[in-house]
N, C-alpha and C positions, 0 to 999 in steps of 0.2 A: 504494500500500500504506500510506503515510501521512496520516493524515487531514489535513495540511496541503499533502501534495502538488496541484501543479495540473499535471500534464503529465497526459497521456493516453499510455500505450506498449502498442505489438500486436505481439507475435512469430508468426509462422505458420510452423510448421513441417512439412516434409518429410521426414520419418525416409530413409524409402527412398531419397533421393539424399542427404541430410546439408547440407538446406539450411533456413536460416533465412532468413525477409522480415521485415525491421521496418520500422514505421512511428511517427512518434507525432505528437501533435497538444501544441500549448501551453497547451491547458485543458481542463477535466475532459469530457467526451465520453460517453455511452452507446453509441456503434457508428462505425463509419468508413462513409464515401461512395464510390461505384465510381473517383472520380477522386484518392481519398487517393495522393498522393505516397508512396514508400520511400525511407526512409533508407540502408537499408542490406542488404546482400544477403552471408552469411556460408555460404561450403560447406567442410566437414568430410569426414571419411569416415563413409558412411553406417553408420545404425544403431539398434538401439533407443530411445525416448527416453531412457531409462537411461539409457543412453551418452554419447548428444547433449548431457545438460545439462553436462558437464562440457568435453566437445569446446566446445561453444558458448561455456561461459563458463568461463575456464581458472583462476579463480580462485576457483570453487566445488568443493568435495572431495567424493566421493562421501559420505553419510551426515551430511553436518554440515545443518543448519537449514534455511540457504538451499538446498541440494540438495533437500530433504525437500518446504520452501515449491515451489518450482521445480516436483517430482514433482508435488502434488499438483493446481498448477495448471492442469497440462496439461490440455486439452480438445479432443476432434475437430472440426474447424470442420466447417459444411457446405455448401463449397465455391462460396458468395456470400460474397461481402462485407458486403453489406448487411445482412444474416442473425445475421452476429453482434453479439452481446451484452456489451460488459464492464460487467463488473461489480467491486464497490470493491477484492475481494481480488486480483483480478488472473489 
């Protein structure tokens, strides 16, 4: 999200079980490889995204910026890897 940043970070999310897969890479990236390692594996109680961003990240408040940013970034992957897209916003 910063134009000085160099990591690459992918959240995939599963609403319907309340599970989050991250993964991220140490330089800027346009898409992940079928054998991208995860970092991290996060389950919640399921639920809307609505809900999930703030289960997800306990330190984001419903309605404030970063919740807002969060919202808007969500997107339906479709269900390759290879497939997807980041792009600089996130």
């Amino acid at each position: 999200m910063l134009p000085e940043a160099i990591w690459t970070y992918l959240e995939l999310w599963y609403p319907e079980r309340g599970l989050m897969v991250t993964a991220h890479i140490t330089r800027k990236a346009s898409g992940m490889t079928v054998n991208q390692a995860i970092a991290a594996i996060i389950y919640v109680q399921p639920g809307p995204p609505e809900d999930l961003i703030t289960r997800f990240s306990w330190t984001t408040t419903r309605g404030s910026d970063r919740y807002v940013e969060r919202l808007q970034g969500l997107k339906p992957w479709p269900d390759d890897i290879t497939k997807i897209t980041i792009d600089e916003r996130g």
